[in-house]
N, C-alpha and C positions, 0 to 999 in steps of 0.2 A: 504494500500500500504506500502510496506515495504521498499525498494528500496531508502534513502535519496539523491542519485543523478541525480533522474529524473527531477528535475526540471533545474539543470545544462547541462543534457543530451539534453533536449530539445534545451538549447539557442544555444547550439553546432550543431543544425542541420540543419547548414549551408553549408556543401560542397556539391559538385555540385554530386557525389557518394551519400551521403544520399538522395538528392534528387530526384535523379533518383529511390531511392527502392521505393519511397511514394509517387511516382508520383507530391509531391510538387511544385510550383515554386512561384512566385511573384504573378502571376494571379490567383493562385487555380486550382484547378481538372478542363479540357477542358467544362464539363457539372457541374461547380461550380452553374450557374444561373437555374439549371432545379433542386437542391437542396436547393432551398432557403424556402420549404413549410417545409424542414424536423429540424422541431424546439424544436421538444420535445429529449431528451438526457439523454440515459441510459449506465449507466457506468456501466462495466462487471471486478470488479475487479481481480487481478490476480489468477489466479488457473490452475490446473492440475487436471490429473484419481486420486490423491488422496484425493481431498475435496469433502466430505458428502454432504456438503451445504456451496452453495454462496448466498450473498444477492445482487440482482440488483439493482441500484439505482438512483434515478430521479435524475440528475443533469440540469434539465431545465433553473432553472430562474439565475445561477450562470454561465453556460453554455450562456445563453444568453449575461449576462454583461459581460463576458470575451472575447467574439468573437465578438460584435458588427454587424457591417455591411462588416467585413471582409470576403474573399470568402473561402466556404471551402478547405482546401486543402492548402490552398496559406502558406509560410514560418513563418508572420506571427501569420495566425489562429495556426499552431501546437503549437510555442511557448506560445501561451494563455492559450490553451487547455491543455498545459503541467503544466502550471502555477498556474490554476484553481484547478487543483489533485494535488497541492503540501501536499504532504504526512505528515509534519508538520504541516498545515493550518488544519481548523475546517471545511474543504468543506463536508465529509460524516457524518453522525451521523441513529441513528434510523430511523428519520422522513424523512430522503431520502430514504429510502427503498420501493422500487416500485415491487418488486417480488422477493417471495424466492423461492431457486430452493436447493431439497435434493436430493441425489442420493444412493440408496441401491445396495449394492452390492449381487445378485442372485447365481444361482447353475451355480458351473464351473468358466464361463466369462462372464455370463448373468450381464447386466448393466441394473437397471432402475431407474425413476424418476419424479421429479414433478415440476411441475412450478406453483406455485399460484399469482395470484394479490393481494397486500392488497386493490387496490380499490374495491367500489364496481361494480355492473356490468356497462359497458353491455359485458365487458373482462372475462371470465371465466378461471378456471383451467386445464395445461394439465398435461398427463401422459404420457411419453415417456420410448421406451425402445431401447437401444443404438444395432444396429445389427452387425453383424458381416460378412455381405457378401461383394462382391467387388463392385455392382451397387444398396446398399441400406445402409445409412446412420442409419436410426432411422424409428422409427414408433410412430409417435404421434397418440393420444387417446385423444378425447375434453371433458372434464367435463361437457358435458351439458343436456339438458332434451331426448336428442335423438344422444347419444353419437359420435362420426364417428373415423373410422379409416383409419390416414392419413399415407400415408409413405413418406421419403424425401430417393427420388431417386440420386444416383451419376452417372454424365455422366462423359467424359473428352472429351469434343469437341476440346478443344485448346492444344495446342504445350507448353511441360513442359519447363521450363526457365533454365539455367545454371546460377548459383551464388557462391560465393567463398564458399557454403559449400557443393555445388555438384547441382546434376538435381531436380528441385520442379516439382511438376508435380501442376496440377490446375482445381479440382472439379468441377461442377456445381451441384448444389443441386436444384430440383425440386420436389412440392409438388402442391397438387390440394384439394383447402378449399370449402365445397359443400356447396351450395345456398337455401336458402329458395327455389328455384322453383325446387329442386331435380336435378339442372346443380352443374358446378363444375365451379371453376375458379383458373388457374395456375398461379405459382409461380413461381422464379425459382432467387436460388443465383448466379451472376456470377462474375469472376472476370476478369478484362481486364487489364493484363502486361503493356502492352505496355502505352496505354491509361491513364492508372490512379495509374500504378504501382502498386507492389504485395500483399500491404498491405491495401488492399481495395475491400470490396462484395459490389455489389449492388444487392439488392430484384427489379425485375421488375416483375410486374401485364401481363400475358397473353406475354410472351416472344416472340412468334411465330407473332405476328400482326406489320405491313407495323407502318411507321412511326418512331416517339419520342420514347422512352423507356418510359414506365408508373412506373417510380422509385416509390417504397415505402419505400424502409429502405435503410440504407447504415451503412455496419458495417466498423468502418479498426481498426489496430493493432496499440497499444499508445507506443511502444518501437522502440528500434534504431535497426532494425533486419532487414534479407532482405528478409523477407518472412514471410508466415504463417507455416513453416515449424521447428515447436517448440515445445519443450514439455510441452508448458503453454501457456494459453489465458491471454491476457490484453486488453480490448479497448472501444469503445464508438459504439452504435445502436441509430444512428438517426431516427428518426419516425416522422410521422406529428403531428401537433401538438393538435390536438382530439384523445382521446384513441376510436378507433374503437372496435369493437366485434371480431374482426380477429386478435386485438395485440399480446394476450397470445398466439398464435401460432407460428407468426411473432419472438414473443420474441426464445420459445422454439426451433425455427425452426435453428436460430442460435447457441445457446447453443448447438446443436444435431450436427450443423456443426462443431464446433469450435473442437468435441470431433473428428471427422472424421479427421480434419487435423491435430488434436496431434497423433493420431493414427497411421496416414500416415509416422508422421516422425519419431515413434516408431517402423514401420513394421508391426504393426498390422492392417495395413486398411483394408487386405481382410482375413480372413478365412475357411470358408467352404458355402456350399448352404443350402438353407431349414429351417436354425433354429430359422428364426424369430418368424414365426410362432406358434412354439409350447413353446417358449420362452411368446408369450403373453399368449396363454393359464394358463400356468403354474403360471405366474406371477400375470398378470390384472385380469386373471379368464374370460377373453371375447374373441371373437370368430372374 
């Protein structure tokens, strides 16, 4: 982190405007108690389309003491969380690095890339390649004995936001991870304005089913912005706190989005039809 007044930034965000972007307040995010399983915490340092390679990294057990039994979201938990990445302090080093992610740049505007875990399994590696249409984000490729090709769909079910630096508009991304019994089970990122404010995804499991939301991750943005609408990612991906078999995707799946909403606020989010496709051919060499 580069930035030396992020940790001053943080104690500053306090006005009733800041936290209205973050959805913040005293109590934490409305559904702060149906987020208390998500304990594991992966820090996605700053970056943009021009870094090759990011390193992800486990900030768990520091993440833990600095947050306590505070609720997420609440004014608070930001201040800790802001406190804990002080950019002077010894919080990243090697041995936090929980996944490196490189990204090659292809023929033309072809993006692709990798995610690997340095654990061992039962998380394996993916391969993504960044597409260029208006209702497909990326196309994840699982390193595994019986490979599968995932795509992470963009809808826009909900109503773009007005903010002093004009209209956000507000993705969903959805993806479907296939089952040992040859079914599939959906995912899907979403973001709720209003609810939890702009700077905040939740991953929920089978989106479409009556009930609770089956949260599994929650990614939000660590700066004083009022949006995802940036030409750079910064933030934290809460996850449970056992590394499932589905994390490396989970992980990749935001990375993939994080690149669609820099895009978006670039003008690049849509381009042409067709070229993903022959973009994996060419690249992955798989069908």
């Amino acid at each position: 982190m580069t930035e030396g007044g992020f940790v001053v930034g943080w104690e500053q965000h306090t006005s009733s405007s800041q936290l209205a972007r973050s959805g913040a307040s005293e109590i934490g995010y409305p559904d702060a108690a149906n987020l208390a399983h998500l304990s594991r915490a992966l820090y996605f340092p700053r970056h943009d389309r021009k870094n090759t390679q990011l390193a992800v990294h486990d900030v768990s057990t520091k993440y833990a003491a600095a947050t306590g039994t505070l609720p997420i979201g609440c004014t608070k938990y930001l201040v800790a969380v802001g406190a804990m990445l002080n950019p002077h302090g010894d919080a990243l080093d090697n041995t936090t690095i929980a996944y490196d992610v490189d990204f090659n740049l292809g023929d033309g505007d072809a993006v692709i890339g990798s995610v690997k875990s340095r654990a061992p399994a039962p998380s394996a590696g993916v391969d993504l390649a960044i597409s260029t249409t208006e209702d497909e984000a990326a196309v994840l490729i699982t390193n595994s004995e019986n490979p599968s090709k995932i795509p992470l769909d963009v809808t826009y079910p909900i109503t773009p936001s007005s903010t002093r630096t004009g209209t956000v508009k507000h993705p969903y991304f959805t993806f479907e991870v296939p089952d040992d019994d040859d079914k599939s089970t959906v995912f899907q990122w979403q973001i709720h304005p209003v609810q939890h404010g702009r700077l905040r995804y939740t991953l929920v499991r089978n989106p479409e089913q009556s009930g609770s939301p089956d949260i599994q991750a929650v990614y939000y943005h660590l700066r004083l912005d009022d949006s995802f609408a940036l030409p750079y990612s910064e933030g934290m991906l809460l996850l449970p706190a056992l590394q499932s078999s589905e994390e490396s995707v989970v992980v990749t799946s935001a990375i993939a989005m994080l690149w669609r909403l820099r895009e978006l606020h670039t003008g690049k989010g849509k381009i042409g039809k067709g070229k993903t496709d022959s973009k994996l051919k060419r690249l992955f060499g798989k069908k």
